[in-house]
ROSE-4610 file (N, C-alpha, C; in Angstrom, 1 decimal, always signed):
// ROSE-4610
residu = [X/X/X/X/X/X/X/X/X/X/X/X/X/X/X/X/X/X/X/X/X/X/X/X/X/X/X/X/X/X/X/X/X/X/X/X/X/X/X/X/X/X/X/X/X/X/X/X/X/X/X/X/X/X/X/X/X/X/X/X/X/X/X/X/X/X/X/X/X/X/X/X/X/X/X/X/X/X/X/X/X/X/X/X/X/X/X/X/X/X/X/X/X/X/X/X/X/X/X/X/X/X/X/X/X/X/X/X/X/X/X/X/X/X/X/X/X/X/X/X/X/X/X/X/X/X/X/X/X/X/X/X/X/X/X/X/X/X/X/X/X/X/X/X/X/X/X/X/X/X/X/X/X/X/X/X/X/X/X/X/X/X/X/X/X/X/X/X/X/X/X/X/X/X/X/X/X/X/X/X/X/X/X/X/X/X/X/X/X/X/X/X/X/X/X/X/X/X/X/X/X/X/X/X/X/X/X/X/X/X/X/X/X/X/X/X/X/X/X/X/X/X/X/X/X/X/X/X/X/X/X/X/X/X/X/X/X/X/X/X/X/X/X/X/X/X/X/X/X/X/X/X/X/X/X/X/X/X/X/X/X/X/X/X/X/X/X/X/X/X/X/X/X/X/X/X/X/X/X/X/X/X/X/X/X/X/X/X/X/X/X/X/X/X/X/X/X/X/X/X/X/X/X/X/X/X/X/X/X/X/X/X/X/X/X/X/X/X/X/X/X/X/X/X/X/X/X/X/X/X/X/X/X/X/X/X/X/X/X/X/X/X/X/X/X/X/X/X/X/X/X/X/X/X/X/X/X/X/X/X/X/X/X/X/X/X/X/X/X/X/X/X/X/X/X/X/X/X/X/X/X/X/X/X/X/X/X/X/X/X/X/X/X/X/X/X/X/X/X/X/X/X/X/X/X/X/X/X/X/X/X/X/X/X/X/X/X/X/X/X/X/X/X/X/X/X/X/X/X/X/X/X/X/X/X/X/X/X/X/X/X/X/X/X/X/X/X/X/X/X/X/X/X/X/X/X/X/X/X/X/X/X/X/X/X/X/X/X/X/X/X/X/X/X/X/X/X/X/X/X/X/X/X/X/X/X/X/X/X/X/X/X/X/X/X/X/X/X/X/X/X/X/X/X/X/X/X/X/X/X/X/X/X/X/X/X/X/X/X/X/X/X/X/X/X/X/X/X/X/X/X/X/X/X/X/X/X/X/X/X/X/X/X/X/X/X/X/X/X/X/X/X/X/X/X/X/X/X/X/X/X/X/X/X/X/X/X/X/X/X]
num = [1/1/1/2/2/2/3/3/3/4/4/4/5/5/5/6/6/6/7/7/7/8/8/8/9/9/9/10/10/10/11/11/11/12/12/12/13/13/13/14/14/14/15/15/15/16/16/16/17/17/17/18/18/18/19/19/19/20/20/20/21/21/21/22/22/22/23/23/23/24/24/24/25/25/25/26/26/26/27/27/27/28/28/28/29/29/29/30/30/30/31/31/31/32/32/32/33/33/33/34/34/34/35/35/35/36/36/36/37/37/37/38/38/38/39/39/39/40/40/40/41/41/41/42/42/42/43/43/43/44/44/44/45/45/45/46/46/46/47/47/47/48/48/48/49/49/49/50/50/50/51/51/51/52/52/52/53/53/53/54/54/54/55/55/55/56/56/56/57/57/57/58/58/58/59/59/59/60/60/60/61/61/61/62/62/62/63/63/63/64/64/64/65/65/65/66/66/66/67/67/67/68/68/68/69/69/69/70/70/70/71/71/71/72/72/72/73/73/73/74/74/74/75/75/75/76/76/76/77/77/77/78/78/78/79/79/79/80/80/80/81/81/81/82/82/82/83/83/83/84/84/84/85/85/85/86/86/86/87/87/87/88/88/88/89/89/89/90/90/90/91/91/91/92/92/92/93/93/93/94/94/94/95/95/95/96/96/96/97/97/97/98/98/98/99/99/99/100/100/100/101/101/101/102/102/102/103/103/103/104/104/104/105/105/105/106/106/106/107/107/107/108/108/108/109/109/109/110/110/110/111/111/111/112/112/112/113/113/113/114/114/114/115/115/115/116/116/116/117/117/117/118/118/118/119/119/119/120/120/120/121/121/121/122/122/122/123/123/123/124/124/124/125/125/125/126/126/126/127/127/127/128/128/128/129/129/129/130/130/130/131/131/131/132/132/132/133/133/133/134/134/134/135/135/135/136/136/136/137/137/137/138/138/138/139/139/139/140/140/140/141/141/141/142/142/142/143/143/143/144/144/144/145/145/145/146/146/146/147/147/147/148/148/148/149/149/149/150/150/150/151/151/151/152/152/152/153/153/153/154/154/154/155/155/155/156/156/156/157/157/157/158/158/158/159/159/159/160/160/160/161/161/161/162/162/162/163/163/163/164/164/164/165/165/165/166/166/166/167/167/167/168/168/168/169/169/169/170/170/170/171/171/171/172/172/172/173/173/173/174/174/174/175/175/175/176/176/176/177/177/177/178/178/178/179/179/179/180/180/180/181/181/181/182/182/182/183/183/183/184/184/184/185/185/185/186/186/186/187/187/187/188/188/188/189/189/189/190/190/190]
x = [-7.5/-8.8/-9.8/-11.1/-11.9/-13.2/-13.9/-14.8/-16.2/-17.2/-18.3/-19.3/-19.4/-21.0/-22.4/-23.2/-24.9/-25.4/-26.6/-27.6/-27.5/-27.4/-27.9/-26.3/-26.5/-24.5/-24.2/-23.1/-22.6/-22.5/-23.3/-22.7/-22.4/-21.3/-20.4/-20.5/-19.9/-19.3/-17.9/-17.0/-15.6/-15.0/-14.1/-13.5/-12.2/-11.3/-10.2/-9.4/-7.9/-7.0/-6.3/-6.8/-6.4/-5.5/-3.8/-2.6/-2.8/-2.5/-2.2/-1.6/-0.6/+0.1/-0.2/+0.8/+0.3/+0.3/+0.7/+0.5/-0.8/-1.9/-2.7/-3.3/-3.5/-3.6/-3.6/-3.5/-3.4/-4.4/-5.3/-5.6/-5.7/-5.7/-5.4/-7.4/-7.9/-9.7/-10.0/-9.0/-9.7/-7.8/-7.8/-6.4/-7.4/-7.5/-7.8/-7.2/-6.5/-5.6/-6.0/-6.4/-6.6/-8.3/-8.9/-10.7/-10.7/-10.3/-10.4/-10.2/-9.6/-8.9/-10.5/-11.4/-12.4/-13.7/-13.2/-14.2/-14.7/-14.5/-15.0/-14.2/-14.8/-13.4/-13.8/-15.0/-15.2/-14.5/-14.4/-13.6/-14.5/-13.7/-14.6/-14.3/-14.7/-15.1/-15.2/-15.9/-16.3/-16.3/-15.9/-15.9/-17.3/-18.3/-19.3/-18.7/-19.0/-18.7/-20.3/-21.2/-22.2/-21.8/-22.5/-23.0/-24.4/-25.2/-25.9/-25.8/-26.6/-26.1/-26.9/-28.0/-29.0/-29.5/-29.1/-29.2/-31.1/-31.3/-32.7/-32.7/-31.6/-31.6/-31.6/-32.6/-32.7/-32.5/-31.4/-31.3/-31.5/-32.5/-32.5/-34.2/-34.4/-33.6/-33.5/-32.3/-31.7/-30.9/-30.9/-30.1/-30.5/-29.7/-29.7/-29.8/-31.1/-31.0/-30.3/-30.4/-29.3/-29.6/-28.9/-27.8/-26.7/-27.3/-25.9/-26.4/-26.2/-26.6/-25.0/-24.6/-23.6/-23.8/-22.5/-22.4/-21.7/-21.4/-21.4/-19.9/-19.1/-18.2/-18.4/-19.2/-19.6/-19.1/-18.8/-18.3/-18.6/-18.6/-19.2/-17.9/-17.3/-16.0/-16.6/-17.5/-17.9/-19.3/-19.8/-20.8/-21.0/-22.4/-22.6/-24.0/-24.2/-25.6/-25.8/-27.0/-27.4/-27.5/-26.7/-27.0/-27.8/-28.5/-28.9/-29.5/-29.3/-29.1/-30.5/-31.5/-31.9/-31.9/-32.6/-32.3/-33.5/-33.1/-34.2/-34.1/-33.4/-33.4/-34.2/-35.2/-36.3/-36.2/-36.7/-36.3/-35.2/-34.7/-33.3/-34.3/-33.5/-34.2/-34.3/-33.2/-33.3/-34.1/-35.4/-35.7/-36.5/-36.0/-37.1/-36.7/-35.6/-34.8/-34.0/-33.7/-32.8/-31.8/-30.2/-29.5/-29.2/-29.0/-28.5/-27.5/-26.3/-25.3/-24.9/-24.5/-23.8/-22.4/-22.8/-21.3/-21.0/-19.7/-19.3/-17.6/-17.6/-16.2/-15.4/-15.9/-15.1/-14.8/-16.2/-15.8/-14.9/-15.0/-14.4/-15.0/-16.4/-16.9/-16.9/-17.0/-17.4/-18.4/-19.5/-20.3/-20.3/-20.2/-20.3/-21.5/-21.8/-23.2/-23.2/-23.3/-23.6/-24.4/-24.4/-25.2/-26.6/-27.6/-29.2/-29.9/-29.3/-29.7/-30.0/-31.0/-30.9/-30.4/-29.7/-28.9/-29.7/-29.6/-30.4/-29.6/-29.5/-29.1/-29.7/-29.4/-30.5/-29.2/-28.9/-27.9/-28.5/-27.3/-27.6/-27.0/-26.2/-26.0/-26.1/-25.9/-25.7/-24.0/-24.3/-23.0/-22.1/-22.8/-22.4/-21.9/-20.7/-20.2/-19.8/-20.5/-20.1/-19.9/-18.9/-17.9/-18.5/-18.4/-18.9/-18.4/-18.0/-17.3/-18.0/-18.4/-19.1/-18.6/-18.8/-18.3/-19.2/-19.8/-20.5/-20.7/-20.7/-20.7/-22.5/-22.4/-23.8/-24.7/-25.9/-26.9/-28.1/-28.1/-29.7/-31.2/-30.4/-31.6/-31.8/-31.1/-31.4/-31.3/-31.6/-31.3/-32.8/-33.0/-34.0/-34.1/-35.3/-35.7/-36.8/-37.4/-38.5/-38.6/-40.0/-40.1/-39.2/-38.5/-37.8/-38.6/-40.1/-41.1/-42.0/-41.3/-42.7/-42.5/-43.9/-44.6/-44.6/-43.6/-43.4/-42.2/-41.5/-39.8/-39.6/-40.4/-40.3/-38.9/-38.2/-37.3/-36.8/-36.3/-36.5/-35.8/-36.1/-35.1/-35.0/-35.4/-34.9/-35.8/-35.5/-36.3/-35.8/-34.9/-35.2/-36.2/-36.4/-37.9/-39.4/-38.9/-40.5/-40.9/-42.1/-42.6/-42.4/-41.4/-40.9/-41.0/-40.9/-40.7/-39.4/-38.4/-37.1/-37.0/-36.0/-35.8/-35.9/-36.3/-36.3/-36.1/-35.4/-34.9/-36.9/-37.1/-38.4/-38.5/-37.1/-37.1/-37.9/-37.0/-37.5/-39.0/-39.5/-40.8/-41.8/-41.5/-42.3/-41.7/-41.2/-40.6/-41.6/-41.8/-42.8/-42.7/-43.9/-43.7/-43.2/-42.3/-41.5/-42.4/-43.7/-44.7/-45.5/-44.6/-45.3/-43.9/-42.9/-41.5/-41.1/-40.4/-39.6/-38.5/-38.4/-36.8/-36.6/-35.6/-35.6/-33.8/-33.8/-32.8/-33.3/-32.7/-33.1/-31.9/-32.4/-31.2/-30.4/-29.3/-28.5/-27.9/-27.9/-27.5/-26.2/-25.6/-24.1/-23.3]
y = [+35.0/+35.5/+34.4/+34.6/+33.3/+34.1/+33.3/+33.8/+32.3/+33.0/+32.2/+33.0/+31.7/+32.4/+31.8/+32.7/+32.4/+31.6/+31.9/+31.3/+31.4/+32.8/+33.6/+34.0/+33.3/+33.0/+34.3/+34.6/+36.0/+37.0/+37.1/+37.3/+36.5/+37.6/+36.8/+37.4/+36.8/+37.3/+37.1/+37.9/+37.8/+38.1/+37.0/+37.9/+38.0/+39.3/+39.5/+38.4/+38.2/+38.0/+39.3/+39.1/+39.9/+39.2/+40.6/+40.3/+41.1/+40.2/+40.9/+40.7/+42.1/+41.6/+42.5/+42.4/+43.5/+44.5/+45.5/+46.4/+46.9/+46.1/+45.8/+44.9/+45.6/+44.8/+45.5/+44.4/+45.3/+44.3/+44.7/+43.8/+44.5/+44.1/+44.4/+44.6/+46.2/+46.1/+45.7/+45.7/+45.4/+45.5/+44.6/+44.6/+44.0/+44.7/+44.6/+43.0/+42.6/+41.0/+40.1/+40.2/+39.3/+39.4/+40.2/+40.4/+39.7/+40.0/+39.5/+37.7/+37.5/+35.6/+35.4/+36.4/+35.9/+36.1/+36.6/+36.8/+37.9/+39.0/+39.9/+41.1/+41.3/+42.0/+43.6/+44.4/+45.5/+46.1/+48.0/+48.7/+50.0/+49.8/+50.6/+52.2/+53.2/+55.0/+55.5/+55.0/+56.2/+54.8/+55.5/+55.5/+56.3/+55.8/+56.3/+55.7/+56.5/+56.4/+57.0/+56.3/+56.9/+56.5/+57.3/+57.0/+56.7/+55.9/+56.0/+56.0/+57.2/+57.4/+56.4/+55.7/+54.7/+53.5/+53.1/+51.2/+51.1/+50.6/+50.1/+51.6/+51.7/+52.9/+51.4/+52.2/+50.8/+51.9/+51.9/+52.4/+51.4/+51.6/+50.4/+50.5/+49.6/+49.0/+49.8/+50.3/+51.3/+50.5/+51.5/+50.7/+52.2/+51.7/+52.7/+51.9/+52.4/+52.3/+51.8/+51.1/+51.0/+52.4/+53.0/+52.9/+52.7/+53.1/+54.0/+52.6/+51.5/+50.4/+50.3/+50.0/+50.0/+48.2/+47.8/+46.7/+47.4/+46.4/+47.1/+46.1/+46.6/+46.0/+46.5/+46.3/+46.9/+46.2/+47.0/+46.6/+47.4/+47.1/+48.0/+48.2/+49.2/+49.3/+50.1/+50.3/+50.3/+50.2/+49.2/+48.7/+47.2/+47.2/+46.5/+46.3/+45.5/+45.5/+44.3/+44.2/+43.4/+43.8/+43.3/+43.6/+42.9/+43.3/+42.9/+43.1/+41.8/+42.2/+41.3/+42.0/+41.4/+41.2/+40.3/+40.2/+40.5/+41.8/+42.4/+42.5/+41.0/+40.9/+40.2/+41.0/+39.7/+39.0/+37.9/+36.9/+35.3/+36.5/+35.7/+34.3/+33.3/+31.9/+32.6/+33.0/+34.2/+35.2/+35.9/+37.2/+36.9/+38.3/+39.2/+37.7/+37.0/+36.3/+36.9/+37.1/+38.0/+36.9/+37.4/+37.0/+38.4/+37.7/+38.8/+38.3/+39.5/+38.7/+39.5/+39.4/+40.4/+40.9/+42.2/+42.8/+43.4/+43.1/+44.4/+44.5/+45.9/+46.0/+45.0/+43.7/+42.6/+41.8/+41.2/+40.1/+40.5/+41.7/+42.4/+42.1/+41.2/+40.4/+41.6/+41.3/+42.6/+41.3/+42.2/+41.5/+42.3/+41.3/+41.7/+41.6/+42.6/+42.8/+43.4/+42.2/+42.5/+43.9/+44.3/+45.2/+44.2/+44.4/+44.2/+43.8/+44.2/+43.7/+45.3/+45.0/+45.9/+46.2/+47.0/+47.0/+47.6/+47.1/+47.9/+47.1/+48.2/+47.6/+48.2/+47.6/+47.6/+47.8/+48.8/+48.7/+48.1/+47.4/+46.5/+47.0/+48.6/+48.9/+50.4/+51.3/+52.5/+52.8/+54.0/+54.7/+53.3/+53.3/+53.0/+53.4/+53.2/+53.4/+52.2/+52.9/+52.1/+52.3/+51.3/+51.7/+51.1/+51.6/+50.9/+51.4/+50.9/+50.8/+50.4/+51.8/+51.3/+51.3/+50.4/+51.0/+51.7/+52.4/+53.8/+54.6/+55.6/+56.9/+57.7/+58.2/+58.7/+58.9/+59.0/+59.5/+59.6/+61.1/+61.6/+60.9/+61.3/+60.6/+59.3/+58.1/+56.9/+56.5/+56.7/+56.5/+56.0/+55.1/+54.2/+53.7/+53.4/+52.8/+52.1/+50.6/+50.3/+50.1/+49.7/+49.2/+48.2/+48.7/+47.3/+46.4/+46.6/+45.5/+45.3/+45.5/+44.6/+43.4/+42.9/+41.6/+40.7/+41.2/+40.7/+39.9/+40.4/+40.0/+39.5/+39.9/+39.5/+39.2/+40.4/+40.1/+39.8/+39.3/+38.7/+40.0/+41.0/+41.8/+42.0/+40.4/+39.8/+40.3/+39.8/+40.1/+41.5/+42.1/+43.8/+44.5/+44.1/+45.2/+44.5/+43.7/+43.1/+44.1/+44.6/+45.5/+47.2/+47.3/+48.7/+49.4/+50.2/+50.6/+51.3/+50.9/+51.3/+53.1/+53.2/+54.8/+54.8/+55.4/+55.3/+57.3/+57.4/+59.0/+58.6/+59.8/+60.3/+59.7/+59.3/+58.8/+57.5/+56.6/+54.8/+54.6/+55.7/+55.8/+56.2/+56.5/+57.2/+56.2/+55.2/+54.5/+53.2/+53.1/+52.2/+50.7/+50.1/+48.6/+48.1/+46.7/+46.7/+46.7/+46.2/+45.7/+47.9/+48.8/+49.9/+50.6/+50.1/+50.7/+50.3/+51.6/+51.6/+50.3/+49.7/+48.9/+48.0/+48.8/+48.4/+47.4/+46.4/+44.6/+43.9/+43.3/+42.3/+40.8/+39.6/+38.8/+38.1/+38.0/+38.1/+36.8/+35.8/+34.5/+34.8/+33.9/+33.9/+33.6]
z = [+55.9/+55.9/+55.6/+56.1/+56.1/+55.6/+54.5/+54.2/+53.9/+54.4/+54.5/+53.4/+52.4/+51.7/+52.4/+51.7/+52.4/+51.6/+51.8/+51.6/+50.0/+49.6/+48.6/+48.0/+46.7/+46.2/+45.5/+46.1/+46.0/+47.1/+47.8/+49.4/+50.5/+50.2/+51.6/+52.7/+53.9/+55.3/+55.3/+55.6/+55.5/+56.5/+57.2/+58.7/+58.4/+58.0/+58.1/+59.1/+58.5/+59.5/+60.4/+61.4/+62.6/+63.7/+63.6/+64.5/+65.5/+66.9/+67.9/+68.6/+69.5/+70.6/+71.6/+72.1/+73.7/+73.2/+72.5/+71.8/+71.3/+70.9/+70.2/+69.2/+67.5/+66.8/+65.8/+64.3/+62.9/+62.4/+61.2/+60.3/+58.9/+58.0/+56.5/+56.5/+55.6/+55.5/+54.2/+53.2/+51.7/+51.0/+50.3/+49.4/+48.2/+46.8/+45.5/+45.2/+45.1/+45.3/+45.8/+46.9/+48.3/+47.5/+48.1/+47.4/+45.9/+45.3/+44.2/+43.9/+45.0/+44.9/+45.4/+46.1/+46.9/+46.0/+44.7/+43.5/+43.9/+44.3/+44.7/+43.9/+42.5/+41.5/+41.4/+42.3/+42.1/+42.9/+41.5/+41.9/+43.1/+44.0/+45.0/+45.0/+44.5/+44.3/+45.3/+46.6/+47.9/+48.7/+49.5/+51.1/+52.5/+53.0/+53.7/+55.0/+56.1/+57.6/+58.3/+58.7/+59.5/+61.0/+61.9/+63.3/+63.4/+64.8/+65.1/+66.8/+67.3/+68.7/+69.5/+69.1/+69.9/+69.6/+70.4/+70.4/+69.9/+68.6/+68.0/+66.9/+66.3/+65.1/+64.1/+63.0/+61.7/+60.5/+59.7/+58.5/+57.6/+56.9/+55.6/+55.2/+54.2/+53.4/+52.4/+52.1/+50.7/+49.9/+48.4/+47.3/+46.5/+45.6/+44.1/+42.8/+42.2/+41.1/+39.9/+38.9/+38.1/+37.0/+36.1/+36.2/+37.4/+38.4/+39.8/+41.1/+40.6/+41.5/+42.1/+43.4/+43.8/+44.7/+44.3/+45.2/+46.9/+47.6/+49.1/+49.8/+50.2/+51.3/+52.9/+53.7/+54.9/+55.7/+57.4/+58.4/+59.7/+60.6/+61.7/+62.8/+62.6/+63.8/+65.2/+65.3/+66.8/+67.7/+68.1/+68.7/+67.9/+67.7/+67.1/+66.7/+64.9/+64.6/+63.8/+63.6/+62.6/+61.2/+60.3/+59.1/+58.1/+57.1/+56.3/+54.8/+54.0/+52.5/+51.7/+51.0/+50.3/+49.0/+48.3/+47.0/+46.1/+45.4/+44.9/+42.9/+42.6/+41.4/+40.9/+40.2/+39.6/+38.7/+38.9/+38.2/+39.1/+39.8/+40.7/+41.8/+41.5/+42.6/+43.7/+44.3/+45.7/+45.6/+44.8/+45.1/+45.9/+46.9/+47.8/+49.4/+48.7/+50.3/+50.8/+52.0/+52.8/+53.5/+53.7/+54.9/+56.0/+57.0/+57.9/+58.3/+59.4/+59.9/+61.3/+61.9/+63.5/+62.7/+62.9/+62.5/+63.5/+64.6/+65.6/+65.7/+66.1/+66.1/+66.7/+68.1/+68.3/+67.2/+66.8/+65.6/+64.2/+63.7/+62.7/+61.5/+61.4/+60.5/+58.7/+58.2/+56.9/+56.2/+55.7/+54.8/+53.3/+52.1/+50.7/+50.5/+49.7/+49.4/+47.6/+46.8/+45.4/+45.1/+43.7/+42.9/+42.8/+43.2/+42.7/+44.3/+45.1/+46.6/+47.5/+48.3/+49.2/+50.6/+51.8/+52.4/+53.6/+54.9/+56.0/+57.1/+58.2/+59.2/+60.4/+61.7/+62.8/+64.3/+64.7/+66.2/+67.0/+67.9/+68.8/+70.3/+69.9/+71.0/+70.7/+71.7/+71.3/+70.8/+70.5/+69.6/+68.8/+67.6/+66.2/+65.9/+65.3/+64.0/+62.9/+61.5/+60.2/+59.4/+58.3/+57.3/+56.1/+55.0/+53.7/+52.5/+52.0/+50.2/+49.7/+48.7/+47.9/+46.2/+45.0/+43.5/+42.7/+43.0/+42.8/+43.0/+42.8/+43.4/+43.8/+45.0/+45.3/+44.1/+43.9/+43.2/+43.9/+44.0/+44.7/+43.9/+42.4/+40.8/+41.3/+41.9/+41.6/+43.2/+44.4/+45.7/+46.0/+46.6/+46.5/+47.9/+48.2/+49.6/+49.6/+50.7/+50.7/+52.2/+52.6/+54.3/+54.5/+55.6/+57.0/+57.4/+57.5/+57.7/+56.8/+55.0/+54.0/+54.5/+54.4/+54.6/+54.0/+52.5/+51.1/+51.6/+52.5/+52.0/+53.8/+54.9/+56.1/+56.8/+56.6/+57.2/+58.8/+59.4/+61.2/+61.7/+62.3/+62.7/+64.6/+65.0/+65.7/+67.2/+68.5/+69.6/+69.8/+69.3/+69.8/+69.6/+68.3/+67.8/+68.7/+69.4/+69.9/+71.0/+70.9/+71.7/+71.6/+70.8/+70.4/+69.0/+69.0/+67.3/+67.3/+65.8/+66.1/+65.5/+65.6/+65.8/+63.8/+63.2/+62.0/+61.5/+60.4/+59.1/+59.0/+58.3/+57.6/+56.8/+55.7/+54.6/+54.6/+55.8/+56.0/+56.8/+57.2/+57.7/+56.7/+55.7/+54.4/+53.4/+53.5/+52.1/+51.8/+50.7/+49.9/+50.3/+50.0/+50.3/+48.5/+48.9/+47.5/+46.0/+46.6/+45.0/+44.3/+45.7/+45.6/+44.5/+44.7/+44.3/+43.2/+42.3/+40.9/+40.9/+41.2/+41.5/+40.1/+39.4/+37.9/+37.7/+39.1/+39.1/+38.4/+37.2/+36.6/+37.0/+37.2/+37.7/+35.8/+36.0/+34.8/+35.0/+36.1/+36.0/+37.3/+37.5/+38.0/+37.5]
């Protein structure tokens, strides 16, 4: 397994070792052992699987609250998108910097995504599907969102959105610009 960190220390991009023969292929998605040599020591609670049926669907940027702040192991097993994590710990050298990465069912890529970050992602094709582990369990009380395009945090979400507007939930069309939002991250060091 090969893992590349960003910009922003503590997330990663991680490409499984993947076998194949004429048959197909296998690859191992998360071993507690293996993650863990990768510093990656959270215990993950739930499992989420969404679809998006249209190429320029943008879910994001969400996070939850602390108490119920969840870090993220995400992966995209069918199409493909852009993901992206920002860093919404204040105080943190990184806040309010974002990485992004191409996650598609070819490359197998999975991105870690710490507790105090927020999470959005943008398809690049139609019919999506994606996978995410998370180590907390849902909370309606602490489920949090801001804009895909504050001006604050500028994230690139690349020549697709040029000329269009992406397909956006009620929720991410009605969600706050971040200086408008509760977001109670404080950065704790590394």
């Amino acid at each position: 397994m090969t893992v590349k960190d960003t910009k922003i220390p503590g997330v990663k991009i991680i490409e499984p070792d993947c076998f194949g023969d004429s048959r197909g292929w296998f690859m191992e998605t998360y071993s507690t052992e293996k993650y863990a040599q990768l510093g990656i020591h959270n215990v993950f609670v739930q499992d989420n699987h969404s679809m998006s049926s249209k190429k320029g669907t943008l879910r994001g940027l969400h996070f939850q609250n602390n108490p119920m702040a969840q870090a993220k192991l995400v992966r995209c097993t069918r199409g493909k998108v852009i993901d992206v994590a920002v860093d919404l710990r204040k105080g943190s050298p990184t806040y309010k910097q974002w990485v992004s990465v191409e996650l598609s069912a070819e490359n197998k890529r999975q991105f870690y995504i710490p507790r105090g970050f927020a999470h959005g992602f943008l398809t690049l094709t139609d019919d999506v599907e994606f996978e995410y582990k998370v180590d907390n369990l849902y909370s309606k009380e602490h489920d949090r969102g801001i804009r895909y395009d504050d001006p604050s945090i500028g994230v690139d979400w690349g020549t697709l959105l040029e000329g269009m507007e992406p397909i956006l939930s009620e929720k991410d069309v009605n969600g706050p610009l971040l200086e408008e939002s509760d977001i109670n991250f404080v950065y704790e060091g590394e």
